[in-house]
N, C-alpha and C positions, 0 to 999 in steps of 0.2 A: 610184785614179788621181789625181795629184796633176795641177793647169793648168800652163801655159807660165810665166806668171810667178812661180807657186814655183816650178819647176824652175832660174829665171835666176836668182833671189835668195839670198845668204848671210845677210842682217840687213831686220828690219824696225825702221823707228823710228816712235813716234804723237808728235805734239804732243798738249799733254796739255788747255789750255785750250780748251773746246768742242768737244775733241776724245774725249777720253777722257770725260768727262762732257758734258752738256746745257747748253749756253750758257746758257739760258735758266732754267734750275734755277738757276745764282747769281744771275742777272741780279733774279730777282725777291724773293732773302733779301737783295740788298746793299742794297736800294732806300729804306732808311730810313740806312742809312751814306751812299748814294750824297748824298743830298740834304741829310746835315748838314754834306758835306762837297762840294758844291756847285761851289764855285768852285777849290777846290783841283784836283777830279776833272775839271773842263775847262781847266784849264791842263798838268795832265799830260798829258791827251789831245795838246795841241800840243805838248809837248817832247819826248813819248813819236814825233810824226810827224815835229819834225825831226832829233830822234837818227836815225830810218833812214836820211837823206839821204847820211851817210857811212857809209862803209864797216868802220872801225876806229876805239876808243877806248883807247889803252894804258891805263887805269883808267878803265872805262866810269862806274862808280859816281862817281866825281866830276866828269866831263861831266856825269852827270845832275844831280847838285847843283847844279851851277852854273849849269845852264840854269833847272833850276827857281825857282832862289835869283835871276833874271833874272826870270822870271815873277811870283813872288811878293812879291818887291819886300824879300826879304830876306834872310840872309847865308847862304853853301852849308851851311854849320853846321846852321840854322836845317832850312834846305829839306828836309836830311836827314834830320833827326828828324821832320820832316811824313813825307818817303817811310816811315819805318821805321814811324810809326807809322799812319799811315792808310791805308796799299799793306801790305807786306811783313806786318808781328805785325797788320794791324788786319783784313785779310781774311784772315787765317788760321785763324781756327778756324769759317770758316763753310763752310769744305773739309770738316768733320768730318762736317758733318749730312748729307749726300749721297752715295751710291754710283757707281760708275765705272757706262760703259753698259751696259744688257744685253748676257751675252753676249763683252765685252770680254777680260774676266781668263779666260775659257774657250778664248778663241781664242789668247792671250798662250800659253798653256800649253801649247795643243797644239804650236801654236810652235817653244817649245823642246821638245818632247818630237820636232819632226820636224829637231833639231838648227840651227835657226835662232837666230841672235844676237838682241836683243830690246835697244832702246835707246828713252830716254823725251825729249826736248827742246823746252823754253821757254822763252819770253820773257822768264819769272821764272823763281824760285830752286824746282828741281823739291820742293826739302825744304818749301816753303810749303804745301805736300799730305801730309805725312807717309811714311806707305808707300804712298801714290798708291792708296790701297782695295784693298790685295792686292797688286798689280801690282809693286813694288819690288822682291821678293824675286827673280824672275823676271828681273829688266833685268840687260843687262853693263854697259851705261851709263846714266847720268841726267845729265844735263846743261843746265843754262841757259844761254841765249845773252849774256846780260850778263857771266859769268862770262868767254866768250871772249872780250867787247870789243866784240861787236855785236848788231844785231837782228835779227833775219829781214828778209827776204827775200835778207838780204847772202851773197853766195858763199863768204865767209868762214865762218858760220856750219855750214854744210852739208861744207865740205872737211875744217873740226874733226871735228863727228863722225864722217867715211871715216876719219881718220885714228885719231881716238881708238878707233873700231871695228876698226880695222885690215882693213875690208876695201873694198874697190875702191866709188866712186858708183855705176857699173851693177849692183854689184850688193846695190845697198839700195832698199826700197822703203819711203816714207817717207809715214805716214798723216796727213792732218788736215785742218781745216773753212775754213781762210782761204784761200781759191783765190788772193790772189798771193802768201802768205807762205810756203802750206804744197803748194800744186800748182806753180802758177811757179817759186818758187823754187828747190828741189829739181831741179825738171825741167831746168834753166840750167845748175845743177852735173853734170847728169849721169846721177840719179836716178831712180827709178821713181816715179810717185805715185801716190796712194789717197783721193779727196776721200770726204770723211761730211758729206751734205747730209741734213736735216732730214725726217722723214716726209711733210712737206705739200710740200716742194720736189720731194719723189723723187713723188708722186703726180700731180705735173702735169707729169711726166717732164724734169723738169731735169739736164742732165749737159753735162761737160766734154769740153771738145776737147782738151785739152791733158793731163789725167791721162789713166793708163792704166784704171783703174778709179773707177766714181762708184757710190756704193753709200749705204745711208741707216740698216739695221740690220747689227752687228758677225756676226748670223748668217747675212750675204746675202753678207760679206767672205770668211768661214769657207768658204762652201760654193765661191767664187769662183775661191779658192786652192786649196782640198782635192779637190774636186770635180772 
């Protein structure tokens, strides 16, 4: 017996940063990057909050240049060899050392085995993971949102992939851990959502109002849908 919400659903999409993996797993291998690079990683933080404030960037990548190269007090040129190498190639291969979450890439599968479309989107460039720990093979789509010219939580972002999915908002159900990027946002376009809060969050019974499902292990999702 399959739930009510797989039966509504043609595609599920995961964000894939602490969503598909453990926030907290990079959080504590970047922490000698994070702090060589200090001042750089808090000014992106602010460019990276007012790039959301709009909606659309016809070449997002040089907005971001240029705000940065505003921050940092030097040329978009400059700023951008900073993003490419201390974002983009300089956390890339600390993606390597880490496995997707329990349970994840088994649920992906059953998935498409129960004919459901399988799409992956982020804020970065989904290639910045490689084959996303197995899961790539699997996806119709991969897609980042800087590629479409925006960020999340923007409506923009979310109508790209129905379209590039080719299949209707209501019926994708779109997984992931930032309740206004990844549950709001979604749910505004139209969307189903699926919040992955943390096992200590899910033990003091934390859940959304606004997703349809709040769940903490990929096996509690599994059963959720299949069940």
């Amino acid at each position: 017996m399959h739930s009510k919400i797989l039966g509504e659903i043609d595609a599920v999409a995961f964000d894939i940063d602490g969503t598909l993996y453990r926030e907290s797993k990079l959080n504590i291998r970047i922490i000698p990057h994070f702090l060589s690079h200090i001042i750089f990683f808090s000014k992106y933080g602010l460019a990276r909050k007012e790039l959301r404030r709009q909606d659309y960037y016809p070449d997002f990548n040089k907005a971001q240049a240029e705000l940065m190269g505003k921050y940092l007090k030097c040329s978009p040129e400059e700023a951008q060899e900073k993003l490419d190498k201390i974002v983009y190639t300089g956390l890339k291969h600390y993606f390597t050392k880490f496995k997707a979450c329990r349970n994840a890439l088994e649920l992906i599968i059953r998935l498409k085995e129960a004919g459901v479309k399988i799409a992956v989107l982020s804020d970065f460039p989904p290639e910045q993971k490689g084959d996303i720990w197995g899961i790539r093979p699997y996806c119709d789509l991969a897609i980042g949102s800087e590629e479409i010219g925006s960020l999340k939580p923007s409506a923009r972002v979310f109508s790209t992939l129905s379209e590039k999915l080719a299949t209707p908002a209501e019926k994708i159900l779109y997984v992931g851990n930032h309740h206004q990027y990844d549950v709001v946002g979604p749910k505004k376009a139209g969307m189903k959502a699926a919040w992955i809060i943390s096992p200590v969050e899910a033990l003091f019974g934390k859940k959304s109002k606004v997703a349809d499902i709040t769940f903490s292990r990929y096996s509690q999702l599994e059963k959720i849908l299949f069940d």
